[in-house]
C-alpha positions as CSV (number, residue, x, y, z in Angstrom):
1,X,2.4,-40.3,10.4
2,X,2.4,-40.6,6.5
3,X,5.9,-42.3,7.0
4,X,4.8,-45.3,9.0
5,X,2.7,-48.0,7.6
6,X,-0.2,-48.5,9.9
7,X,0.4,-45.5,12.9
8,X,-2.5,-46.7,15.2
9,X,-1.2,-50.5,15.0
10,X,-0.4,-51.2,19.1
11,X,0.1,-47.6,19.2
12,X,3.3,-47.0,20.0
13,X,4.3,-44.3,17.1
14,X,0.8,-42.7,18.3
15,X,2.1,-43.0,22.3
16,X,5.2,-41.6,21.2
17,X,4.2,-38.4,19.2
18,X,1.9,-37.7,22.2
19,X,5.2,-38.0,24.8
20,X,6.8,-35.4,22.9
21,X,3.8,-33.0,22.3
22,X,4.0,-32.7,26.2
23,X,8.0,-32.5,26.3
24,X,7.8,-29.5,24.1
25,X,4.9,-28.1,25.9
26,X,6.5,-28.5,29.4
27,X,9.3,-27.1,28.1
28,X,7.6,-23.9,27.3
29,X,5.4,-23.7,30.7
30,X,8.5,-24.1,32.3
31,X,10.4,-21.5,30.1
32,X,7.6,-19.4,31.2
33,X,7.6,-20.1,35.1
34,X,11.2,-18.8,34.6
35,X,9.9,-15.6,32.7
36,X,7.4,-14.8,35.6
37,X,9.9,-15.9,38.6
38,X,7.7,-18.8,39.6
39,X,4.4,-17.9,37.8
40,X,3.3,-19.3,34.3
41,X,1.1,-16.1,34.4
42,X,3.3,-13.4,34.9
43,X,5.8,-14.9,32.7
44,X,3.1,-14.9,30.2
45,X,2.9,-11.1,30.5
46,X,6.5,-10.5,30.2
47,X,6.5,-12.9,27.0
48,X,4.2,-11.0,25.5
49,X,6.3,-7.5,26.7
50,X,9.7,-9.0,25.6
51,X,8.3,-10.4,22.6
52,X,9.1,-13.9,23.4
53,X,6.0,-15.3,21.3
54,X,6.1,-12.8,18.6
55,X,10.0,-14.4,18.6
56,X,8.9,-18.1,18.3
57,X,6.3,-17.7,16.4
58,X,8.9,-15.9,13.6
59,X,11.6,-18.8,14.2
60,X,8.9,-21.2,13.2
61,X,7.6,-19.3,10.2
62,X,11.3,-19.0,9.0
63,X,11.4,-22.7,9.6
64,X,8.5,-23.8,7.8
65,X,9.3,-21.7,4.9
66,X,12.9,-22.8,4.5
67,X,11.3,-26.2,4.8
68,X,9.2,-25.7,2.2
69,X,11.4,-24.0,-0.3
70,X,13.8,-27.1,0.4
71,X,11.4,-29.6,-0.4
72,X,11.5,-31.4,2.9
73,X,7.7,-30.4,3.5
74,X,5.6,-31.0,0.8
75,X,2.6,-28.4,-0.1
76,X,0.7,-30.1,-2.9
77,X,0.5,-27.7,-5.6
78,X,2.9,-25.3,-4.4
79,X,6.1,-27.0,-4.2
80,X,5.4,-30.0,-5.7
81,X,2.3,-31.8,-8.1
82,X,2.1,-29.2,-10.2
83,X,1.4,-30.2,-13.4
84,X,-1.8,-29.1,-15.1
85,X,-1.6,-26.0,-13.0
86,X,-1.9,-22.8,-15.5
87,X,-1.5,-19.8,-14.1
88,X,-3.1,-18.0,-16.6
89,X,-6.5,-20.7,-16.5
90,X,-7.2,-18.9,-13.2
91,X,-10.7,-16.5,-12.5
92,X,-9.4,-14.7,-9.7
93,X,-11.5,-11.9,-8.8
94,X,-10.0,-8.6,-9.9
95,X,-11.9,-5.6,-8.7
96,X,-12.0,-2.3,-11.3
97,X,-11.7,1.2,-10.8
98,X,-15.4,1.3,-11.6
99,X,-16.3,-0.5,-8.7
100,X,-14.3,1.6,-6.1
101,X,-15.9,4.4,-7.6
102,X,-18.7,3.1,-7.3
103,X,-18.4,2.1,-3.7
104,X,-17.2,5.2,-2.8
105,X,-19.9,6.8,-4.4
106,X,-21.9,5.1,-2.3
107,X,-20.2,5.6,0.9
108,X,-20.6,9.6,0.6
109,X,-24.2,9.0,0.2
110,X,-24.3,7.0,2.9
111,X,-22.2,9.8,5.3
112,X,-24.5,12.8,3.5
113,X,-27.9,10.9,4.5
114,X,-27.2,10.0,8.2
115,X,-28.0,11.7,11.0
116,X,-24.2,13.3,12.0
117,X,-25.4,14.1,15.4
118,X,-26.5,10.6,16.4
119,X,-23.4,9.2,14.6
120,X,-21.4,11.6,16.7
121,X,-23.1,10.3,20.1
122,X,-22.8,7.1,19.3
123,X,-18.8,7.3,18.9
124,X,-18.3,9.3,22.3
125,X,-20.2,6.2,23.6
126,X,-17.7,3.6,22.3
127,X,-15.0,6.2,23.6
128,X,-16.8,6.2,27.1
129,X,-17.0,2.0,27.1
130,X,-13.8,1.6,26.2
131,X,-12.5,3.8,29.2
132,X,-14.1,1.6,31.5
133,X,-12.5,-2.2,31.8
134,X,-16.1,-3.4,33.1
135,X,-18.0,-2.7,30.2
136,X,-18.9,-4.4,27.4
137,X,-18.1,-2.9,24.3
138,X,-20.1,-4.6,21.9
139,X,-23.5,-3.2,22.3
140,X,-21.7,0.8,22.1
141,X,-20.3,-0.9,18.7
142,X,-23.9,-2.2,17.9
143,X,-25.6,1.4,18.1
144,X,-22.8,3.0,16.0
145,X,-23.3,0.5,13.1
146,X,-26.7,1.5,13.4
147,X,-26.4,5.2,13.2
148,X,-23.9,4.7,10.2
149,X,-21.4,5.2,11.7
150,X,-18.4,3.6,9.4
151,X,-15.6,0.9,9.9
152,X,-12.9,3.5,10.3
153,X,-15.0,5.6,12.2
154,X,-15.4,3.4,15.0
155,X,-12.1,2.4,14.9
156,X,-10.8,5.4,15.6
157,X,-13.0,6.2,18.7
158,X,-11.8,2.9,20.7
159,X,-8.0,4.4,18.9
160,X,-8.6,6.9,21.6
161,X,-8.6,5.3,24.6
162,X,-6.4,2.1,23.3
163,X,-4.0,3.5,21.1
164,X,-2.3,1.6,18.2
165,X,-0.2,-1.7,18.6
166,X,3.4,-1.4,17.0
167,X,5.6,-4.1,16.7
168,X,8.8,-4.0,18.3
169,X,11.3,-5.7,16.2
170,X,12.9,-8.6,18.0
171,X,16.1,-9.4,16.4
């Protein structure tokens, strides 16, 4: 839109970006119909099996970045108006190894004060939620963050029941 001098004038650039939104879009349902044998659905759930999105969605990062290490898209500050920017004028936020002692210090007093048995029950509950499709999670989830229990702790009792995603490689 930035190369056209007034883009909502009569509309017709505006019409015409719109027209081919939903050519690309019909052109993915209907890639996807194919996928599920006549169902946008199904061929949703082999997508996601065959890695057809984790595919596009790589084709268009690749894209993007090649377009941006080009030139031909602009980021300002990154590839382009620069000037003035210092890298060494930053304040980023750099954590010490005081502080993750610190934290960690914390943590284990955290894990020494609670109650181990209620922490316990509470991650067998998660475990038991997550078995069952019906249920909602997030109130199992609730009471464990309120026994203590940790991130990683709870984590690892829905791990249990629903594993751990690995990407295939798609090539």
């Amino acid at each position: 839109m930035v190369n056209v001098a007034d883009p909502l004038g009569g509309s017709p650039y505006v019409e015409w970006m719109t027209d081919e939104m939903e050519r690309q879009a019909e052109a993915i349902f209907a890639h996807l119909d194919d996928l599920g044998n006549g169902s946008i659905l199904e061929g949703t759930f082999n997508g996601l099996k065959n890695g057809y999105f984790v595919g596009e969605i790589a084709d268009a990062a690749y894209r993007f970045e090649r377009e941006v290490n080009s030139g031909r898209r602009i980021i300002v500050g990154v590839n382009d108006f620069t000037d003035g920017d210092n890298p060494e004028d930053r304040n980023l936020l750099r954590i010490g190894a005081e502080t993750e002692e610190y934290q960690l210090k914390r943590l284990n007093d955290v894990k020494t004060r609670r109650n181990q048995e209620h922490v316990n029950s509470a991650l067998s509950e998660i475990t038991a939620v997550a078995s069952d499709p019906t249920r909602n999670l997030m109130p199992a989830i609730i009471a464990a963050v309120k026994t203590y229990a940790t991130e990683e702790e709870i984590a690892n009792a829905m791990e249990v029941v629903f594993g751990t995603y690995v990407e295939k490689a798609i090539v």
